[in-house]
The first five atom37 places (N, CA, C, CB, O) and aatype in JSON, in Angstrom:
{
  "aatype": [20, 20, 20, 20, 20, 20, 20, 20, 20, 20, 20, 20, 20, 20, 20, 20, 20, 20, 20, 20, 20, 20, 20, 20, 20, 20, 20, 20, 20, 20, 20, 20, 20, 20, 20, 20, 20, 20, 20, 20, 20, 20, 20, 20, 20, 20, 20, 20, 20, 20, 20, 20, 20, 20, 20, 20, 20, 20, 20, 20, 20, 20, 20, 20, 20, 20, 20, 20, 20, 20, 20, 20, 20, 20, 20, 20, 20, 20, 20],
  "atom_mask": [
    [1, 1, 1, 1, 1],
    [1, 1, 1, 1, 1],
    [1, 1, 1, 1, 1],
    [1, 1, 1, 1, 1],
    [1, 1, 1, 1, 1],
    [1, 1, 1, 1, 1],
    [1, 1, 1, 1, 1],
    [1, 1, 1, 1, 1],
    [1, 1, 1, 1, 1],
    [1, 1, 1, 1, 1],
    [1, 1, 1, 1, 1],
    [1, 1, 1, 1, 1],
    [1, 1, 1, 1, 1],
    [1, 1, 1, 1, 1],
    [1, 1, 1, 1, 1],
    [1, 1, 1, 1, 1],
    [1, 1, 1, 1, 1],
    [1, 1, 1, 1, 1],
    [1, 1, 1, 1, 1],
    [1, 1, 1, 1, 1],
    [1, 1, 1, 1, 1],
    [1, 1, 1, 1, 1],
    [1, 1, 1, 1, 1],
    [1, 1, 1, 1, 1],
    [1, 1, 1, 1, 1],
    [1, 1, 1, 1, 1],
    [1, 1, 1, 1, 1],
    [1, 1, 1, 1, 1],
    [1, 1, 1, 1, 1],
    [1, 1, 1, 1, 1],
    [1, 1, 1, 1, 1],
    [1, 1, 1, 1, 1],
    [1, 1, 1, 1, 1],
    [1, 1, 1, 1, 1],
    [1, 1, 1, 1, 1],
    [1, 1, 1, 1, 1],
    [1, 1, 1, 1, 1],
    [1, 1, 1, 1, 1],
    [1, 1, 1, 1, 1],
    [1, 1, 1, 1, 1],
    [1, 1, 1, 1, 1],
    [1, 1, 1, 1, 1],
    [1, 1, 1, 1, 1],
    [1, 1, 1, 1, 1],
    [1, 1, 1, 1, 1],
    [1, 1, 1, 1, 1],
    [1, 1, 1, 1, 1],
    [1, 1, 1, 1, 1],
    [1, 1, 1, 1, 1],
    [1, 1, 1, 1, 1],
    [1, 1, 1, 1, 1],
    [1, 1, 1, 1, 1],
    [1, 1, 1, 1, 1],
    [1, 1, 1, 1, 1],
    [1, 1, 1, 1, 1],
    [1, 1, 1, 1, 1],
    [1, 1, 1, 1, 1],
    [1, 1, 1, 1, 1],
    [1, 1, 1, 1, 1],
    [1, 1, 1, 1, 1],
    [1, 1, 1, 1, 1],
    [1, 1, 1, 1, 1],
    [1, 1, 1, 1, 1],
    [1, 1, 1, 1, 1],
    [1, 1, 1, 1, 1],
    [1, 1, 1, 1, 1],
    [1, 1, 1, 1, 1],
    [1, 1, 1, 1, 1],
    [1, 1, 1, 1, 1],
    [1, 1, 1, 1, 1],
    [1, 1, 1, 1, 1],
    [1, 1, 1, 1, 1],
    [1, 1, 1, 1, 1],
    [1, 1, 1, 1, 1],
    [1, 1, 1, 1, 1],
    [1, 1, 1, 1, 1],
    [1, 1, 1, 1, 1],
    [1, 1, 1, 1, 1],
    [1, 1, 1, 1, 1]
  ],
  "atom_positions": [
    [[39.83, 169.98, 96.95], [39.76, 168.62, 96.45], [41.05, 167.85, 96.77], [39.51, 168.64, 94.94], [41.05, 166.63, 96.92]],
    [[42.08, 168.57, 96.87], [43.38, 167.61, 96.8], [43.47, 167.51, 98.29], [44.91, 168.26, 95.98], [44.11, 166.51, 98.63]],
    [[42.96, 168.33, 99.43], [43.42, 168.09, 100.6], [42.49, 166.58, 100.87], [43.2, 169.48, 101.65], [42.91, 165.45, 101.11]],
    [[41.16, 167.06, 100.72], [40.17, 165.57, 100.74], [40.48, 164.24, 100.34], [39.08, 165.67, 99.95], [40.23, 163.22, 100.97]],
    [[41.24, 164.38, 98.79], [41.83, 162.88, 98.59], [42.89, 162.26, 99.29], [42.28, 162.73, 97.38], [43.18, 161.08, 99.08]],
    [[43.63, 163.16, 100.3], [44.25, 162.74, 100.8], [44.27, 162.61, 102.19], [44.9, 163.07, 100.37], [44.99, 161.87, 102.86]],
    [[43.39, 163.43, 102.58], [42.73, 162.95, 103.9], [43.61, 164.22, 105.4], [43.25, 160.73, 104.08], [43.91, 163.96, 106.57]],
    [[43.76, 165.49, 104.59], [44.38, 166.52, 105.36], [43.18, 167.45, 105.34], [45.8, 167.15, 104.76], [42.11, 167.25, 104.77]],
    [[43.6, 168.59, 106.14], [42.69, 169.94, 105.45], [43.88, 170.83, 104.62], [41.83, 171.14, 106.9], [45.08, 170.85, 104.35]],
    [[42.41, 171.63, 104.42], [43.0, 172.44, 103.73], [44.27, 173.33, 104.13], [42.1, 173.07, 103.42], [45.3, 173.47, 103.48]],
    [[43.94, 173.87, 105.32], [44.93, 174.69, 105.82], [46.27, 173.74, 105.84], [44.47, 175.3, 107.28], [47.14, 174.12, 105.06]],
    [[46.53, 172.71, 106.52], [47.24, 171.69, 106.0], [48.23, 172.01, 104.62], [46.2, 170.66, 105.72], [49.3, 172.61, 104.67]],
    [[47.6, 171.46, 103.38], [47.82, 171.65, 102.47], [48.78, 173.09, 101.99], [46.73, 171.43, 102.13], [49.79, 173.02, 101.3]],
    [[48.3, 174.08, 102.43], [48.76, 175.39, 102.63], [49.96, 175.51, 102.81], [48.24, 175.97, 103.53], [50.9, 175.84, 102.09]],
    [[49.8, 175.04, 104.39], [51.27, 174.77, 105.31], [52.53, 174.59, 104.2], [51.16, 173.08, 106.39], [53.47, 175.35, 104.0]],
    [[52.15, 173.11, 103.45], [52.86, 172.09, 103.11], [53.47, 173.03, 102.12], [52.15, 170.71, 102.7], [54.65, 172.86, 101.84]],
    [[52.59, 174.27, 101.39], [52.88, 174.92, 100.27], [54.12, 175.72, 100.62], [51.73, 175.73, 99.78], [55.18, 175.48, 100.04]],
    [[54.02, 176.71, 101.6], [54.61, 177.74, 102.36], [55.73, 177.29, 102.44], [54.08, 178.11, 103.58], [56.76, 177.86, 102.1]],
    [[55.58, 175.8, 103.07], [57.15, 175.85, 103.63], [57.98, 174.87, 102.16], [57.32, 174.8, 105.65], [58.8, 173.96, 102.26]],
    [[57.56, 175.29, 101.29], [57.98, 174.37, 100.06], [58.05, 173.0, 99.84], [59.04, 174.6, 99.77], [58.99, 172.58, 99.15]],
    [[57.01, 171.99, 100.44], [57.37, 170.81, 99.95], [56.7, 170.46, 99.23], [57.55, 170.0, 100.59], [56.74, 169.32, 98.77]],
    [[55.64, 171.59, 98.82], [54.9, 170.76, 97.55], [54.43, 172.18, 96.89], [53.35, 169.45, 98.03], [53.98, 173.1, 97.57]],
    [[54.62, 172.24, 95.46], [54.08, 174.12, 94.46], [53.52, 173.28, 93.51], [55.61, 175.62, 93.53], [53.96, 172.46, 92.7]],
    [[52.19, 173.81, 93.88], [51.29, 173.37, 92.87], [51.13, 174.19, 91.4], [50.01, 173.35, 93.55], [51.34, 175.36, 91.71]],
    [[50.94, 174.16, 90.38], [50.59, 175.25, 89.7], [49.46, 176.34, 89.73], [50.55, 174.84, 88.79], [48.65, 176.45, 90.65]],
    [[49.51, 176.97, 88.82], [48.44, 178.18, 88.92], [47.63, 178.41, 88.05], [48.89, 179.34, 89.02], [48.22, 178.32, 86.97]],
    [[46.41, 178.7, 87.89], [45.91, 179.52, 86.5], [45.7, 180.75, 86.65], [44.67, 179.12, 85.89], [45.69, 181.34, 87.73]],
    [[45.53, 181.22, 85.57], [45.69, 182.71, 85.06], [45.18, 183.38, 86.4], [44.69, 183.18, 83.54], [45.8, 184.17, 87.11]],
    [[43.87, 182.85, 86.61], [43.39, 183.67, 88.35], [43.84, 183.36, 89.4], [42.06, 183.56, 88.91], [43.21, 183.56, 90.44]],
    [[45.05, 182.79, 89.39], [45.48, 181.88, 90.79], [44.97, 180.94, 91.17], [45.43, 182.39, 91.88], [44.86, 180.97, 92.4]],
    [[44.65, 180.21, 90.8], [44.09, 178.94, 91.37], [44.76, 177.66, 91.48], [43.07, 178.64, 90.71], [45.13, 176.98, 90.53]],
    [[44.88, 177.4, 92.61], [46.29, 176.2, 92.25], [45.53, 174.83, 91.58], [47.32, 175.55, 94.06], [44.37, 174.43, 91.49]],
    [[46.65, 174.44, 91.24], [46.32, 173.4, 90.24], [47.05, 172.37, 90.66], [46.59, 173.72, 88.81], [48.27, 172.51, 90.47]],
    [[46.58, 171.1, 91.3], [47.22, 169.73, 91.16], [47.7, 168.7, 90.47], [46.85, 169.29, 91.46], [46.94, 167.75, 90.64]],
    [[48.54, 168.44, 89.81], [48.88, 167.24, 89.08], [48.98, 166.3, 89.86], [49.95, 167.26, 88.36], [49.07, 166.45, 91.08]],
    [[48.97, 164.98, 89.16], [48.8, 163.51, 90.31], [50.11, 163.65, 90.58], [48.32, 161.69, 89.71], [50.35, 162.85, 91.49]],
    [[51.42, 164.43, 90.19], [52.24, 164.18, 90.82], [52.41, 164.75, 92.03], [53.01, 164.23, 90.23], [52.94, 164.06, 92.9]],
    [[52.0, 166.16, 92.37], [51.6, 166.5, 93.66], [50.84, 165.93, 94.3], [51.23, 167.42, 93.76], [51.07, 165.87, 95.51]],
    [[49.53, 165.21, 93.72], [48.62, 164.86, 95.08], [49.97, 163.34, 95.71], [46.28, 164.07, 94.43], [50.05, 163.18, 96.92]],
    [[50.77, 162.52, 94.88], [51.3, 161.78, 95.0], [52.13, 162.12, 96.17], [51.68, 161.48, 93.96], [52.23, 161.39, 97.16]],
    [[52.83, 163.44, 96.0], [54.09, 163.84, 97.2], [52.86, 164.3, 98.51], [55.49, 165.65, 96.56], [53.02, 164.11, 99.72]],
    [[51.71, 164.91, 97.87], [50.82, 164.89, 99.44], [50.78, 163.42, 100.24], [49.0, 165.29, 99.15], [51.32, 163.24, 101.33]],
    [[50.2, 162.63, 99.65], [50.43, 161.36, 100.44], [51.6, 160.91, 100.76], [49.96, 160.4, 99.92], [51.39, 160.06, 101.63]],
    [[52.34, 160.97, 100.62], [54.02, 160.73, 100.78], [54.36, 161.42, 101.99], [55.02, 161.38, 99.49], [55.01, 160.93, 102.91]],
    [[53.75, 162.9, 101.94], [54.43, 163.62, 103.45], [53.12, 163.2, 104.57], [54.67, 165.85, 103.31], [53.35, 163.21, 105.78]],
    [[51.86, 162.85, 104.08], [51.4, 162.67, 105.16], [51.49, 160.76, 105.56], [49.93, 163.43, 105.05], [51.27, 160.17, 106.62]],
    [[51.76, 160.43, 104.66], [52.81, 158.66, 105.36], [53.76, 159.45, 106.32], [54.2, 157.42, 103.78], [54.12, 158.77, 107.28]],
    [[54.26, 160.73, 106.28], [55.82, 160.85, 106.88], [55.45, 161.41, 108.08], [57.0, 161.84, 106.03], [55.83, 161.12, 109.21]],
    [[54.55, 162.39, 107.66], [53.8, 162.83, 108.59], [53.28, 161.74, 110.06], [52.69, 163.3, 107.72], [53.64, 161.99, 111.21]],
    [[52.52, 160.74, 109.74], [51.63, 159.95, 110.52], [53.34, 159.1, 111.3], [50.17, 158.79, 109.32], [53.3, 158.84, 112.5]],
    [[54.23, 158.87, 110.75], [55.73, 158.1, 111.4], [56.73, 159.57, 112.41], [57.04, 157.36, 109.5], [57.84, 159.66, 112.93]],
    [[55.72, 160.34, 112.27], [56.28, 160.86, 113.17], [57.7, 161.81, 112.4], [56.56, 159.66, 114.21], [58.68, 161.72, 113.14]],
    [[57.93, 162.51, 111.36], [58.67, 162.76, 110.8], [58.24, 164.31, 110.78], [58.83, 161.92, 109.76], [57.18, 164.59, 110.2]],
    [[59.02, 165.35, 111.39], [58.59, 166.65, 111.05], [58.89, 167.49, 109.86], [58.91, 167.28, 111.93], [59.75, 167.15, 109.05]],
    [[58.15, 168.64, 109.75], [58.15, 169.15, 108.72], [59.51, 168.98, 107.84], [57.78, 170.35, 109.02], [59.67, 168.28, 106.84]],
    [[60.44, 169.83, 108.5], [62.33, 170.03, 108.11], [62.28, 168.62, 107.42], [63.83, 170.13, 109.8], [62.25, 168.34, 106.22]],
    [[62.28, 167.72, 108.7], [62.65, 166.19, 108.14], [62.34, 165.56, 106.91], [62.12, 165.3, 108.89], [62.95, 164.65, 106.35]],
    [[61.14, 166.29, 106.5], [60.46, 165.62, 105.18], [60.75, 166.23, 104.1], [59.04, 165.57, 105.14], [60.74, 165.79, 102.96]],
    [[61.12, 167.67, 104.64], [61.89, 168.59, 103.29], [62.91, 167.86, 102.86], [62.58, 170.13, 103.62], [63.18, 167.44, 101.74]],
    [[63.65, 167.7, 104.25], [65.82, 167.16, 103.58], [65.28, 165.55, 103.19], [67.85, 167.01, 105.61], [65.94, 164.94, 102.35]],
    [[64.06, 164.88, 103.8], [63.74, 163.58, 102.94], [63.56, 163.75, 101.37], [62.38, 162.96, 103.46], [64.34, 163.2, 100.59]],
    [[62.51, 164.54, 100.95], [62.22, 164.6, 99.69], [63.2, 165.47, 98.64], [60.91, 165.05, 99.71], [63.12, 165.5, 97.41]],
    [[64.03, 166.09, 99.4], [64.76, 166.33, 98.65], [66.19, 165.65, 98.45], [64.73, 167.39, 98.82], [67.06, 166.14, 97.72]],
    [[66.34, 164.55, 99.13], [67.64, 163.64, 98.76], [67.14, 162.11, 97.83], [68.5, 163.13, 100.49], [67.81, 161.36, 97.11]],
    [[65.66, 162.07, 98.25], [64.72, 161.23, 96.82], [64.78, 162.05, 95.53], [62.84, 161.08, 97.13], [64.6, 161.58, 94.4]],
    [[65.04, 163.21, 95.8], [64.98, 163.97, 94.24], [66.62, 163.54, 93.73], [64.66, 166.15, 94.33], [66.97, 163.38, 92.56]],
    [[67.27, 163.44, 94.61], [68.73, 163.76, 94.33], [68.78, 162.63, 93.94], [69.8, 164.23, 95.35], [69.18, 162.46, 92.79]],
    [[68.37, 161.4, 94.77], [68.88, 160.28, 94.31], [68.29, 159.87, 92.62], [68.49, 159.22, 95.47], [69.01, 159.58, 91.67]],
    [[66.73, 159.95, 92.63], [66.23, 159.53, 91.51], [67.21, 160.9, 90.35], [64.24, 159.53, 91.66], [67.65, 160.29, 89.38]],
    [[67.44, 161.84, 90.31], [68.13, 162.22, 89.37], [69.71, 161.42, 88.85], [68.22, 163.52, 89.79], [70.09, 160.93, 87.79]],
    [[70.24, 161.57, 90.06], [72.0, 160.3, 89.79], [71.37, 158.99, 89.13], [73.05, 159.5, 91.81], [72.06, 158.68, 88.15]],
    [[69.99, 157.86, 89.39], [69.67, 157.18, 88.75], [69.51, 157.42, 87.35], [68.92, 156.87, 89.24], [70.01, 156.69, 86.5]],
    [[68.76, 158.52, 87.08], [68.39, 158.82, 85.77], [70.09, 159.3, 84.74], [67.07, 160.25, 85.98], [70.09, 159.18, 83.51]],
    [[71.18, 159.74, 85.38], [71.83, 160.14, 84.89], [72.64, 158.48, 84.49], [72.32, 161.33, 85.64], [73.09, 158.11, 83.41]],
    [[72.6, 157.76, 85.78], [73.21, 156.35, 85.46], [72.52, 155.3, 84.17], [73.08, 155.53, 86.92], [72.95, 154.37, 83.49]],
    [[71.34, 155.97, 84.29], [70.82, 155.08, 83.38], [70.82, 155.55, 81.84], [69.49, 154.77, 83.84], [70.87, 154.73, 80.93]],
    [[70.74, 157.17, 81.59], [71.31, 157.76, 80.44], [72.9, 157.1, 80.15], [71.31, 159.42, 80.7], [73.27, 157.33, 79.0]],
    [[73.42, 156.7, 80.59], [74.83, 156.42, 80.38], [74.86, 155.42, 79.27], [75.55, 155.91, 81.66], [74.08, 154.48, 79.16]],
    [[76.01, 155.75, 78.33], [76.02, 154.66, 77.12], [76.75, 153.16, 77.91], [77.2, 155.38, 75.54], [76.91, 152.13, 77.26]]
  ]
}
């Protein structure tokens, strides 16, 4: 279901898992589980994807959006 809403396959999806840019959760039988915040970062790598941005590239991308939105959140905790 989550590869379909976003317009990948499955194996795709997989990929994306393996090489860590997106861990979905699990249930008790393994079954991964999507939150909209994952299907959200699926569309995100495949925007990055379609500009021509390879795998690596989208890792050190999404992970300096994590960095940044955390320093925001810390700026904005500030008294």
């Amino acid at each position: 279901m989550a590869a379909r809403s976003v317009g990948v396959s499955v194996q795709t999806v997989r990929l994306y898992e393996l090489r860590g840019l997106i861990s979905p959760g699990r249930t008790a039988g393994g079954t991964r589980r999507y939150r909209e915040e994952d299907l959200a970062r699926l569309k995100q790598i495949s925007v990055l994807t379609d500009r021509g941005v390879n795998l690596a590239g989208i890792g050190i991308i999404l992970d300096l959006e994590a960095e940044n939105d955390a320093l925001r959140n810390r700026l904005d905790a500030r008294p």
